[in-house]
Predicted model as a PDB file, atoms N, CA, C, CB and O in Angstrom, pLDDT in the B-factor column:
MODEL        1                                                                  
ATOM      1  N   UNK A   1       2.780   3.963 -17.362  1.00 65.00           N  
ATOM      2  CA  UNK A   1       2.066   3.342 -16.268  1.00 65.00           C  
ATOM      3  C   UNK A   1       2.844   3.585 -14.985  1.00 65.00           C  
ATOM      4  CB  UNK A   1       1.857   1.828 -16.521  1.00 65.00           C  
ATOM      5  O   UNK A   1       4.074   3.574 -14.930  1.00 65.00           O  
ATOM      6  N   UNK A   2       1.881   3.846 -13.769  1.00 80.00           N  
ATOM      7  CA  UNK A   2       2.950   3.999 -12.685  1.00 80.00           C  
ATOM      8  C   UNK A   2       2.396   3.273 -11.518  1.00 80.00           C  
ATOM      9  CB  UNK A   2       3.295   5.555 -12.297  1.00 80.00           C  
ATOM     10  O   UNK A   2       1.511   3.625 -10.738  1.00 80.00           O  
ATOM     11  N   UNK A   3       3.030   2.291 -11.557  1.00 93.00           N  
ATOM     12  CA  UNK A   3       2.774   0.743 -10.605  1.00 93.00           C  
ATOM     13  C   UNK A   3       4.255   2.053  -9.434  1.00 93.00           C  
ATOM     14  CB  UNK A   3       3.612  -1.842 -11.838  1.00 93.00           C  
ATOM     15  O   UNK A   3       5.057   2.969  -9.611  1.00 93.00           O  
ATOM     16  N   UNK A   4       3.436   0.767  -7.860  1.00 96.00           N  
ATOM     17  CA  UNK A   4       3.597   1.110  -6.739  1.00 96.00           C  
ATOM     18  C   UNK A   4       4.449   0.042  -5.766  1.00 96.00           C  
ATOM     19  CB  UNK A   4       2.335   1.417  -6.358  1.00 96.00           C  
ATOM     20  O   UNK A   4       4.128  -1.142  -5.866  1.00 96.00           O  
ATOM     21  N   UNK A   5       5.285   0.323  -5.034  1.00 98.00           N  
ATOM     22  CA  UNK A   5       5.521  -0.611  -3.660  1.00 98.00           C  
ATOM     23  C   UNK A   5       4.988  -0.704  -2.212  1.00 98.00           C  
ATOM     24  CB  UNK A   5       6.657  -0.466  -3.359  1.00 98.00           C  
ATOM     25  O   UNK A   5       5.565  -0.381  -1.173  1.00 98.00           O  
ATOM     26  N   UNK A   6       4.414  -0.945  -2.293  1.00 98.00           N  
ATOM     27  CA  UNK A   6       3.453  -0.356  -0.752  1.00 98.00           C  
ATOM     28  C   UNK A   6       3.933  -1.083   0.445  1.00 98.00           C  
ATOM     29  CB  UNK A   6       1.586  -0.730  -0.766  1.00 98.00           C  
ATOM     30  O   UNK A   6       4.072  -2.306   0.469  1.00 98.00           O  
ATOM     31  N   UNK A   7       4.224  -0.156   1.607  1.00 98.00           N  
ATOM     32  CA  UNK A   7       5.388  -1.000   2.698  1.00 98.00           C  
ATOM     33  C   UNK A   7       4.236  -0.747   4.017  1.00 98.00           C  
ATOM     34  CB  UNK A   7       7.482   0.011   3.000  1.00 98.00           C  
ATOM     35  O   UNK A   7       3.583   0.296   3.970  1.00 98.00           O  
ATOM     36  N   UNK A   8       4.030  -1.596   5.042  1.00 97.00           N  
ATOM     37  CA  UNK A   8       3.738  -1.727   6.343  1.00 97.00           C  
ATOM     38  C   UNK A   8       4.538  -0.714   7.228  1.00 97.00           C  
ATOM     39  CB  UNK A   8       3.977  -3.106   6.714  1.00 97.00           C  
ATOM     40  O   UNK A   8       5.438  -1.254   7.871  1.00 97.00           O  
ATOM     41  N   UNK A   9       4.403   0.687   7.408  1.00 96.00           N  
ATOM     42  CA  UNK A   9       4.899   1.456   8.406  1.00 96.00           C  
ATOM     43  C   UNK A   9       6.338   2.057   7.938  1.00 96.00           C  
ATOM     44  CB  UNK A   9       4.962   0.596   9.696  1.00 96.00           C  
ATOM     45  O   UNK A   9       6.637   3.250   7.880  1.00 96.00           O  
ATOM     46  N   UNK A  10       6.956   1.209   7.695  1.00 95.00           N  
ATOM     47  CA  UNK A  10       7.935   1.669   7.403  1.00 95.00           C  
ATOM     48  C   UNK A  10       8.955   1.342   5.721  1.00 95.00           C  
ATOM     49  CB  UNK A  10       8.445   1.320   8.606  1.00 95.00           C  
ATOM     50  O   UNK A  10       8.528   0.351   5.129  1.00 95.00           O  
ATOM     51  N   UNK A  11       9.963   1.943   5.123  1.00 96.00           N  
ATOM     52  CA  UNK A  11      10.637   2.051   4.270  1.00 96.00           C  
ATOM     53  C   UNK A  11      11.588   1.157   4.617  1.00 96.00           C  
ATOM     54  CB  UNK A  11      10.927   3.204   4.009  1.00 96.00           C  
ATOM     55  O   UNK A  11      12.531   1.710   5.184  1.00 96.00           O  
ATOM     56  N   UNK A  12      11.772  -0.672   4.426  1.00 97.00           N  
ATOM     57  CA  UNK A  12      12.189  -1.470   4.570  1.00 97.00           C  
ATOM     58  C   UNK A  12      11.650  -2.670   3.730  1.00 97.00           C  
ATOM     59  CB  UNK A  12      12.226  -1.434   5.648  1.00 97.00           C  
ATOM     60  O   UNK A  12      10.453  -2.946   3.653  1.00 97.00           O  
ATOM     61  N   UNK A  13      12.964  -3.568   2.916  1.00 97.00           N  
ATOM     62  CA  UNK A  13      12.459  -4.756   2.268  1.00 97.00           C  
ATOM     63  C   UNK A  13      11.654  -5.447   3.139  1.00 97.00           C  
ATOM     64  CB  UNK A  13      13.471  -5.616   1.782  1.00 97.00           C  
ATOM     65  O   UNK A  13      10.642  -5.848   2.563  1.00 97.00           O  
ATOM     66  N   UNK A  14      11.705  -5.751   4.320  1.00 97.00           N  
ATOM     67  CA  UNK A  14      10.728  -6.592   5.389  1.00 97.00           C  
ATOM     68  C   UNK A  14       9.225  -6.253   5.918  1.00 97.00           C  
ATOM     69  CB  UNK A  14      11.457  -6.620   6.641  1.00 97.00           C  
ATOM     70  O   UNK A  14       8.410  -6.799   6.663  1.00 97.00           O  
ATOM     71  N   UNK A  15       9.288  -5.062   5.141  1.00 97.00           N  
ATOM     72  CA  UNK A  15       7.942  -4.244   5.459  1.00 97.00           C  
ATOM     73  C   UNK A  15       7.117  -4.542   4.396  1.00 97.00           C  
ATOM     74  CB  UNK A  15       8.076  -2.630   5.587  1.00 97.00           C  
ATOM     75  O   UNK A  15       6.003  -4.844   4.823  1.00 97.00           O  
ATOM     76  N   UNK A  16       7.207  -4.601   2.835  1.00 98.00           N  
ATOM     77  CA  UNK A  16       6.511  -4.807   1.392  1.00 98.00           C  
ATOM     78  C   UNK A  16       5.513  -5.880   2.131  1.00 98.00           C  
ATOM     79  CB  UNK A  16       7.646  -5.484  -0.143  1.00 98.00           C  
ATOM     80  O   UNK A  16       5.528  -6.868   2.865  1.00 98.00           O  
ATOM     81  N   UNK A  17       4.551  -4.911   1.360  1.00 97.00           N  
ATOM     82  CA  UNK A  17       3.124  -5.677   1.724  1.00 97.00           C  
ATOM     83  C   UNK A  17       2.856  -5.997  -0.078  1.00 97.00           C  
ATOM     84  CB  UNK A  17       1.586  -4.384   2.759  1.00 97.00           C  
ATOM     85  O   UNK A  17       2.151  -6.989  -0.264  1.00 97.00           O  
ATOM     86  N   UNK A  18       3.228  -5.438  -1.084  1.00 98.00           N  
ATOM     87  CA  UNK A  18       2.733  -5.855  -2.228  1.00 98.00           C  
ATOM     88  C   UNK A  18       2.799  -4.927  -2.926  1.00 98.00           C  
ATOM     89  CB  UNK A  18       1.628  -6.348  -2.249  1.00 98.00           C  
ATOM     90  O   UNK A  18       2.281  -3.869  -2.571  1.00 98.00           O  
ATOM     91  N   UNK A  19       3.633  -5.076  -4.452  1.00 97.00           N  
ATOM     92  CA  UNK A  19       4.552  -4.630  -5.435  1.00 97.00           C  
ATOM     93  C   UNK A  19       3.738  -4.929  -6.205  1.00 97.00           C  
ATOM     94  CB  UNK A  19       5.886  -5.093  -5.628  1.00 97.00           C  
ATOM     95  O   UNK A  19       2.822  -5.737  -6.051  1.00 97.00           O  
ATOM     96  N   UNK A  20       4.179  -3.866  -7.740  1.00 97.00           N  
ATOM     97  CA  UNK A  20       2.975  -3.713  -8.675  1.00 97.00           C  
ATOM     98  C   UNK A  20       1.831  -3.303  -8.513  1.00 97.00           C  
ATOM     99  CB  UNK A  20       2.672  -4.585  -9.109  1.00 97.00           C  
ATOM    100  O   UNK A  20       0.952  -3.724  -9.267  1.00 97.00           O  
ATOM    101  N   UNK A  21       1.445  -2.141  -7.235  1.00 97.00           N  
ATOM    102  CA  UNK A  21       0.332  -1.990  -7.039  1.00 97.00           C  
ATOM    103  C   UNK A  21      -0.245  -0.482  -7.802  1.00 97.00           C  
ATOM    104  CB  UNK A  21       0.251  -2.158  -5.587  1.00 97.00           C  
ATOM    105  O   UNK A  21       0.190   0.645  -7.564  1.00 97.00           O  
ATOM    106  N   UNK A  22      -1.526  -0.913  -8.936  1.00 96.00           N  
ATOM    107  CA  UNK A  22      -1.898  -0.044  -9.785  1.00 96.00           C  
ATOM    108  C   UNK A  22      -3.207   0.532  -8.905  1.00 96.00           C  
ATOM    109  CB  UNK A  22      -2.133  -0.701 -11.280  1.00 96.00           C  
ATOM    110  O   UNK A  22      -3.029   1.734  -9.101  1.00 96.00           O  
ATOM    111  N   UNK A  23      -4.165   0.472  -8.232  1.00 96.00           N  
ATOM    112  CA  UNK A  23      -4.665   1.247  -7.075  1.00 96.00           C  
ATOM    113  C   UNK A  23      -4.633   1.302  -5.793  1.00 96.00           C  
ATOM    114  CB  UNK A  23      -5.509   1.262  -7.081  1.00 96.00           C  
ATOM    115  O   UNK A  23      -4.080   0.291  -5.362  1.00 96.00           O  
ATOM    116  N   UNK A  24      -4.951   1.977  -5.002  1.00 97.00           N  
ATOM    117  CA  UNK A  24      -4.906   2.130  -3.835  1.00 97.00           C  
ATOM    118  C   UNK A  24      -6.119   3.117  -3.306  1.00 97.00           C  
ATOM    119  CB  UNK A  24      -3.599   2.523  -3.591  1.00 97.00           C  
ATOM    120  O   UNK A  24      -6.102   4.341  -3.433  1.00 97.00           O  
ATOM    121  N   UNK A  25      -7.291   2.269  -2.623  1.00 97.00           N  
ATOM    122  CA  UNK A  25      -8.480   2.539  -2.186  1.00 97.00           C  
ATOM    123  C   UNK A  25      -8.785   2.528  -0.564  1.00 97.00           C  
ATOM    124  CB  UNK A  25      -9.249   1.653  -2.872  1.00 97.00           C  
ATOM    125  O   UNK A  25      -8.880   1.581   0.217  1.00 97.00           O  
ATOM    126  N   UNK A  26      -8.900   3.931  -0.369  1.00 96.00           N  
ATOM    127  CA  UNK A  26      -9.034   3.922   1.157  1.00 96.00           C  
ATOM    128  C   UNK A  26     -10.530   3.804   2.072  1.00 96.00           C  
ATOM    129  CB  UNK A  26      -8.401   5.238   1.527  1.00 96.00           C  
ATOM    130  O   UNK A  26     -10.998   4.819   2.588  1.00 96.00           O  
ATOM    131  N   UNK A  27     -11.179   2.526   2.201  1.00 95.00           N  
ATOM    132  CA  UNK A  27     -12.516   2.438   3.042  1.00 95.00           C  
ATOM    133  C   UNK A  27     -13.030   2.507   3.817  1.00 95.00           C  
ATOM    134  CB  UNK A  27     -12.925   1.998   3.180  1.00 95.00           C  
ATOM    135  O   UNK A  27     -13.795   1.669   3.340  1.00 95.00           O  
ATOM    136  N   UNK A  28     -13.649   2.812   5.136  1.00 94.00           N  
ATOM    137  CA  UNK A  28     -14.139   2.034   6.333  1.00 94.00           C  
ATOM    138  C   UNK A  28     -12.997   1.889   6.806  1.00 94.00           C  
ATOM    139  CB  UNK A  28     -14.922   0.740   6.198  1.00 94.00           C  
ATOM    140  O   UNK A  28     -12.697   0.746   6.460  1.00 94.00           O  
ATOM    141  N   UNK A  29     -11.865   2.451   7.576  1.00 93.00           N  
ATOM    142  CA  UNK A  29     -10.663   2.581   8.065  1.00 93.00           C  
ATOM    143  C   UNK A  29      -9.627   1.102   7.477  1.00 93.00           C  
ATOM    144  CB  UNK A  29     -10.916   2.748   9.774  1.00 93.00           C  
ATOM    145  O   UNK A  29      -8.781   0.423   8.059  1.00 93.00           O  
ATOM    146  N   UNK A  30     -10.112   1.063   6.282  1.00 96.00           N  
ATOM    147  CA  UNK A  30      -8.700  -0.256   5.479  1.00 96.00           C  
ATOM    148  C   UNK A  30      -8.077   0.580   4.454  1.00 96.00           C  
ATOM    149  CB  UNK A  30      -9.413  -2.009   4.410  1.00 96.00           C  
ATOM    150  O   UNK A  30      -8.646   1.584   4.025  1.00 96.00           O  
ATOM    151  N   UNK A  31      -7.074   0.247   4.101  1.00 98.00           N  
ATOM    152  CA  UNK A  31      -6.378   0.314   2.963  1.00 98.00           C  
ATOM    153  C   UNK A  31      -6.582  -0.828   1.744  1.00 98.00           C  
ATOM    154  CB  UNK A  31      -5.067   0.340   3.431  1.00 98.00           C  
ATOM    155  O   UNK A  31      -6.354  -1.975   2.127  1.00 98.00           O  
ATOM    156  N   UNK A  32      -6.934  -0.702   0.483  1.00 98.00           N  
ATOM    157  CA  UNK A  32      -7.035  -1.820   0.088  1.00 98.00           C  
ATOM    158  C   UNK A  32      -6.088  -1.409  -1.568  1.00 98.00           C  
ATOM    159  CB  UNK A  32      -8.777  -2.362   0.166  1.00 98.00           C  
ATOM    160  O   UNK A  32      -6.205  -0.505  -2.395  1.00 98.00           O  
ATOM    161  N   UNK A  33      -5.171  -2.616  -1.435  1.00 98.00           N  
ATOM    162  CA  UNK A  33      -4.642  -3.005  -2.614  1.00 98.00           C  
ATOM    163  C   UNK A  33      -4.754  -3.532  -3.485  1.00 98.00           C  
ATOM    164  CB  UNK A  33      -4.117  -3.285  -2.625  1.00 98.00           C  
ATOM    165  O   UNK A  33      -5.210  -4.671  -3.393  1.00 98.00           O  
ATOM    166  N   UNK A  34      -4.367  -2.946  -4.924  1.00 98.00           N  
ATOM    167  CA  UNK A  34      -4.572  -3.954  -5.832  1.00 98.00           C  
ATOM    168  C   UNK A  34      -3.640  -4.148  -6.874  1.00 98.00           C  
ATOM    169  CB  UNK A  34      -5.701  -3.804  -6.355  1.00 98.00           C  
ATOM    170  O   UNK A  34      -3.581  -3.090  -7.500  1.00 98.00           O  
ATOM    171  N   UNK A  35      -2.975  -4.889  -7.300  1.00 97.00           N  
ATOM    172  CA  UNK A  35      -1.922  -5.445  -7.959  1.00 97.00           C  
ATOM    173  C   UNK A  35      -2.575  -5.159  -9.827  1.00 97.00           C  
ATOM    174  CB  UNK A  35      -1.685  -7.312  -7.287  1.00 97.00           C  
ATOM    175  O   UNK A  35      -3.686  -4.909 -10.293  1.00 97.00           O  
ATOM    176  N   UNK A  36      -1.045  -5.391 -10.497  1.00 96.00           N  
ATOM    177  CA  UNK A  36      -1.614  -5.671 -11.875  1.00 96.00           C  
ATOM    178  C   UNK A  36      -2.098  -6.683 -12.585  1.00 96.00           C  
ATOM    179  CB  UNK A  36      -0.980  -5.436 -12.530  1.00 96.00           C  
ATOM    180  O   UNK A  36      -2.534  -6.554 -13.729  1.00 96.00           O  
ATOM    181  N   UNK A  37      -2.048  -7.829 -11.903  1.00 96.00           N  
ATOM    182  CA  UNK A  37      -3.036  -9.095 -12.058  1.00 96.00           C  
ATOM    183  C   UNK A  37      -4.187  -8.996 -11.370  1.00 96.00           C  
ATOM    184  CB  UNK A  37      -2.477 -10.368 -11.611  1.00 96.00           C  
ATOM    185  O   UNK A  37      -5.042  -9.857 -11.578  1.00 96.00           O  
ATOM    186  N   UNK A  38      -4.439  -7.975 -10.449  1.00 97.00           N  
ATOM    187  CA  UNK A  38      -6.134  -7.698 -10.005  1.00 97.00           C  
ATOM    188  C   UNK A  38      -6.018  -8.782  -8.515  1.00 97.00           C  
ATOM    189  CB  UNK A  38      -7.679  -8.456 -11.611  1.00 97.00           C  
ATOM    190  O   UNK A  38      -6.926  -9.525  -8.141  1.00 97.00           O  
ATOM    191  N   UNK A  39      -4.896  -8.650  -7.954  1.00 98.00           N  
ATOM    192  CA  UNK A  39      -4.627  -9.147  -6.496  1.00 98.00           C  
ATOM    193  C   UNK A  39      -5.037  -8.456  -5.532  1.00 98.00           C  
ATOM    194  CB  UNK A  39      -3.387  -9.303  -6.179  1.00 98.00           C  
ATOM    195  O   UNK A  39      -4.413  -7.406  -5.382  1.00 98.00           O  
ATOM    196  N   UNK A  40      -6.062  -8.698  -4.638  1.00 98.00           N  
ATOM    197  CA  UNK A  40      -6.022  -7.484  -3.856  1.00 98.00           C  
ATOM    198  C   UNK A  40      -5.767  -7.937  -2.205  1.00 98.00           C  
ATOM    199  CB  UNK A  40      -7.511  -6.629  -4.113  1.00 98.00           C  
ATOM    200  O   UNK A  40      -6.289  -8.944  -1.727  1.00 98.00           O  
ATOM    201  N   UNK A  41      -5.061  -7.208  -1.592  1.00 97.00           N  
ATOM    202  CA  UNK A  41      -4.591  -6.888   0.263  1.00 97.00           C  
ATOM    203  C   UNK A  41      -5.608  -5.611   0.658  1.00 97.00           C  
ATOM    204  CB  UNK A  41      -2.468  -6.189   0.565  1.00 97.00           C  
ATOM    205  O   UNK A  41      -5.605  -4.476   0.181  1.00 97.00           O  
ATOM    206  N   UNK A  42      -6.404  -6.136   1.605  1.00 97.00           N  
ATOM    207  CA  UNK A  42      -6.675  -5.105   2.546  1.00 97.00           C  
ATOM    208  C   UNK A  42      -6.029  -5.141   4.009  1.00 97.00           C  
ATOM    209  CB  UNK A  42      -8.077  -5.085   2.671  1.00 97.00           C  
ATOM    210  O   UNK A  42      -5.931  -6.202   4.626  1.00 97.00           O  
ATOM    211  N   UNK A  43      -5.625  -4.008   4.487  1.00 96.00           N  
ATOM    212  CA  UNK A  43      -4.874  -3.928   5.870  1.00 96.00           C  
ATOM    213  C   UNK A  43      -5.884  -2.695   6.568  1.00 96.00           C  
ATOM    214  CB  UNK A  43      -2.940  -3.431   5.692  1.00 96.00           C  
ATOM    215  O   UNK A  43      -6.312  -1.717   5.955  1.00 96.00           O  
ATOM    216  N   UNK A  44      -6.051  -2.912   7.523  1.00 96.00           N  
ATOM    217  CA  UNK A  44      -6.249  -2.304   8.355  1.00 96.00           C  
ATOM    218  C   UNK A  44      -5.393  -1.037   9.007  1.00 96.00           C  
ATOM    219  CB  UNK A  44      -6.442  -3.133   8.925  1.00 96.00           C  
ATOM    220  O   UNK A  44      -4.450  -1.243   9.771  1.00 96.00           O  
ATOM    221  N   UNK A  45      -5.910   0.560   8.547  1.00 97.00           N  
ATOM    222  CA  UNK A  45      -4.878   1.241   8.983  1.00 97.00           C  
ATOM    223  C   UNK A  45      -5.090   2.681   7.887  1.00 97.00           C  
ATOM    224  CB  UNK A  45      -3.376   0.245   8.872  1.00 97.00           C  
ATOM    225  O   UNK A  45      -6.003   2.996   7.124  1.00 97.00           O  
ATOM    226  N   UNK A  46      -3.884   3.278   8.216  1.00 97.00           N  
ATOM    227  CA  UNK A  46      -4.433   4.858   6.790  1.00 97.00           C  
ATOM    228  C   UNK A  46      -3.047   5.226   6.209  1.00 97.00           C  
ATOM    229  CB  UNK A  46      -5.265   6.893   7.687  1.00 97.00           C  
ATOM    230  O   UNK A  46      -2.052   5.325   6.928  1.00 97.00           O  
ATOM    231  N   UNK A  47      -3.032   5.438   4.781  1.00 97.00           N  
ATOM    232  CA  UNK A  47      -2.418   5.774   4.039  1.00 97.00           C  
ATOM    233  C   UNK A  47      -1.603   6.698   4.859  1.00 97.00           C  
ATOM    234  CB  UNK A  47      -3.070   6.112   3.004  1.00 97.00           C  
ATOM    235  O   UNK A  47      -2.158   7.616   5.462  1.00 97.00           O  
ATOM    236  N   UNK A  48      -0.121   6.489   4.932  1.00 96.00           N  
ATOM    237  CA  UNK A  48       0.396   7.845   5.063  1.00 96.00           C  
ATOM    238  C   UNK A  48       1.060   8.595   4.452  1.00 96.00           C  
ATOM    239  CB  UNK A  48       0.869   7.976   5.766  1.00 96.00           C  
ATOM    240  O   UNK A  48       1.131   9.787   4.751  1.00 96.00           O  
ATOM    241  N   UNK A  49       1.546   8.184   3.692  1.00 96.00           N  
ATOM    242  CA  UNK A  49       2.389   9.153   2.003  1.00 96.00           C  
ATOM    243  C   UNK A  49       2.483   8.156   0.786  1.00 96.00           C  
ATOM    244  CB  UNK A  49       4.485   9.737   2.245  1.00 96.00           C  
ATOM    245  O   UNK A  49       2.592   6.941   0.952  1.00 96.00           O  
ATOM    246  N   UNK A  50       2.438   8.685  -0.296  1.00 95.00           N  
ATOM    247  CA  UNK A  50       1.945   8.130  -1.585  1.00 95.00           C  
ATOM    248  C   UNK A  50       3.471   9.424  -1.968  1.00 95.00           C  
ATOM    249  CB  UNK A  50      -0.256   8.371  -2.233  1.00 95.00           C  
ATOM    250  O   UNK A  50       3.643  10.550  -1.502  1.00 95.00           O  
ATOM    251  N   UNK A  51       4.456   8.516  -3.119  1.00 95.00           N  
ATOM    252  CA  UNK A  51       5.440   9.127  -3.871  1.00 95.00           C  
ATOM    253  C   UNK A  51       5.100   8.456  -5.446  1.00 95.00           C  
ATOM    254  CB  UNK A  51       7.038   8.785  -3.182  1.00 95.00           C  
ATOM    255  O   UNK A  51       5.791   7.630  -6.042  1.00 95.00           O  
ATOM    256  N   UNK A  52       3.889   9.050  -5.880  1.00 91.00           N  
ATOM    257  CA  UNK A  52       4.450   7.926  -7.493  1.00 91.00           C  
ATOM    258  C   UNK A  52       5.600   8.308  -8.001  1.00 91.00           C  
ATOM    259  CB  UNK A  52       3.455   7.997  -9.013  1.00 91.00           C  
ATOM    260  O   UNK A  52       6.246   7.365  -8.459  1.00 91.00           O  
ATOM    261  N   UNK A  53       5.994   9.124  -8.072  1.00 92.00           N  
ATOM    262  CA  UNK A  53       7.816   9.651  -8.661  1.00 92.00           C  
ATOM    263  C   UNK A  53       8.454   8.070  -8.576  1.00 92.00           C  
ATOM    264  CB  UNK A  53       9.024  11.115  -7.167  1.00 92.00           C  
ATOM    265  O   UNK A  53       8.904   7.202  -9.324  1.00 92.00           O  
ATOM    266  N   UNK A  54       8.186   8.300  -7.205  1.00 94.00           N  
ATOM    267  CA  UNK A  54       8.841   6.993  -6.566  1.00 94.00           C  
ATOM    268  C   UNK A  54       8.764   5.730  -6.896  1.00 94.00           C  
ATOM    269  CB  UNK A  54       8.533   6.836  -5.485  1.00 94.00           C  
ATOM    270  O   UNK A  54       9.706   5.062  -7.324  1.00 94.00           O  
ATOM    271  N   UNK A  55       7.326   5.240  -6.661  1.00 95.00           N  
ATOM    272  CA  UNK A  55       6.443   4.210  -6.818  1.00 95.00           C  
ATOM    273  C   UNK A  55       6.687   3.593  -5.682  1.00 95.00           C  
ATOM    274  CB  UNK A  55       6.548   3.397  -7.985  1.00 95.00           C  
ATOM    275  O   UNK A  55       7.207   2.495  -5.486  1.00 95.00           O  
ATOM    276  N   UNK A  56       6.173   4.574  -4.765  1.00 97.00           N  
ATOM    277  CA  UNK A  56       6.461   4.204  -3.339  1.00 97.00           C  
ATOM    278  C   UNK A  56       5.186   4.620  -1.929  1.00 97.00           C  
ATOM    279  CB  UNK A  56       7.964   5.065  -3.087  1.00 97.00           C  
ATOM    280  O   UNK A  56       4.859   5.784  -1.700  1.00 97.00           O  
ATOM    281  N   UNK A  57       4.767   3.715  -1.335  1.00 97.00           N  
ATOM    282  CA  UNK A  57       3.485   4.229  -0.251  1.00 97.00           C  
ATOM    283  C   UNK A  57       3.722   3.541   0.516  1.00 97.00           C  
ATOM    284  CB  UNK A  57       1.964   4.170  -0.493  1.00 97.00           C  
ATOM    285  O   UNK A  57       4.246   2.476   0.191  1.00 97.00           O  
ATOM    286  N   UNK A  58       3.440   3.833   1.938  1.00 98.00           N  
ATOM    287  CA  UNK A  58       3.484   3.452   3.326  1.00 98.00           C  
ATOM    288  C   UNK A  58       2.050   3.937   3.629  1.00 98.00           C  
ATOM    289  CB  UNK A  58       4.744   4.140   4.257  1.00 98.00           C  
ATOM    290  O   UNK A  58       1.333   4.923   3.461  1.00 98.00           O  
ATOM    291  N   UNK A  59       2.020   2.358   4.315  1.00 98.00           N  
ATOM    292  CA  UNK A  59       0.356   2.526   5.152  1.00 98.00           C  
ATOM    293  C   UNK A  59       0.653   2.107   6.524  1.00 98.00           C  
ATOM    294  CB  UNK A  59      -1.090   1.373   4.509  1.00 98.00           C  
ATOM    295  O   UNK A  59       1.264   1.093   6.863  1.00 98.00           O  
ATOM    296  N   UNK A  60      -0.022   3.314   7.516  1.00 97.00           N  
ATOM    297  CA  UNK A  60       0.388   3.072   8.688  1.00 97.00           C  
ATOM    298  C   UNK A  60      -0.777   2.123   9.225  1.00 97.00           C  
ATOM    299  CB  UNK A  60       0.679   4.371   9.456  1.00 97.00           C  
ATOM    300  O   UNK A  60      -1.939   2.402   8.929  1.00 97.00           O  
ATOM    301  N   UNK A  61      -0.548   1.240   9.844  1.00 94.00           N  
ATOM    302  CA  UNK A  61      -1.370  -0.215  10.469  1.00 94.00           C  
ATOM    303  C   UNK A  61      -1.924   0.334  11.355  1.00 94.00           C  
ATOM    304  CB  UNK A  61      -0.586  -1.560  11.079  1.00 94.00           C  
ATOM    305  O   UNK A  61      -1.355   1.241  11.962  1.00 94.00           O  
ATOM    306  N   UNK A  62      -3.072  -0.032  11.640  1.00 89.00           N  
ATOM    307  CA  UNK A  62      -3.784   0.256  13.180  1.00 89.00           C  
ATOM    308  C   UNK A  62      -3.379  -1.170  13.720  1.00 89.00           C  
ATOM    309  CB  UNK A  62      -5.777   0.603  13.241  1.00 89.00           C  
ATOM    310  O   UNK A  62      -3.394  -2.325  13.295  1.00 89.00           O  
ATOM    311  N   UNK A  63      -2.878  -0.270  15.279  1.00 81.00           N  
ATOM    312  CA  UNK A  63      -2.850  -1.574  16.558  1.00 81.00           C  
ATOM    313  C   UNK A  63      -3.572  -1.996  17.144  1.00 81.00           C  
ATOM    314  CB  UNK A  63      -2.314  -1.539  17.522  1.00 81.00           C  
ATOM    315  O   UNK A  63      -4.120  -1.284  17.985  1.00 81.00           O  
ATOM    316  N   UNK A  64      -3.783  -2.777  17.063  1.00 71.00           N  
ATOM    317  CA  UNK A  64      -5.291  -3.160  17.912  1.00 71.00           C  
ATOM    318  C   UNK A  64      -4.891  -3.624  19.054  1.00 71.00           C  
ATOM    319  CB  UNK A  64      -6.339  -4.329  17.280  1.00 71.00           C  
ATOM    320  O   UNK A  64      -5.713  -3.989  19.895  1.00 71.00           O  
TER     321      UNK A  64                                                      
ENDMDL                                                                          
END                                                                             
């Protein structure tokens, strides 16, 4: 199984938007997360690199 860390912009503990994440669905300009208990975060903004090696993704936020 290859669960994910998904960070707000940048590669920092203060950035994790939500760990354990088994998809990652891009809509209508959101990002939407979903955990292995079926948790889901949508943010506003676009994927910018996906490492599963890693288990690692950064989504860059739109500023409004």
């Amino acid at each position: 199984m290859c669960l994910s860390t998904v960070y707000r912009n940048q590669l920092t503990p203060e950035a994790i938007i939500m760990k354990n994440v088994m998809t990652i669905e891009c809509k209508d300009g959101c990002v939407i997360l979903t955990d292995l208990m079926e948790r889901q975060v949508a943010i506003e903004g676009t994927l910018e690199k996906a490492n599963l090696v890693d288990g690692v993704a950064i989504i860059r936020e739109t500023v409004v």
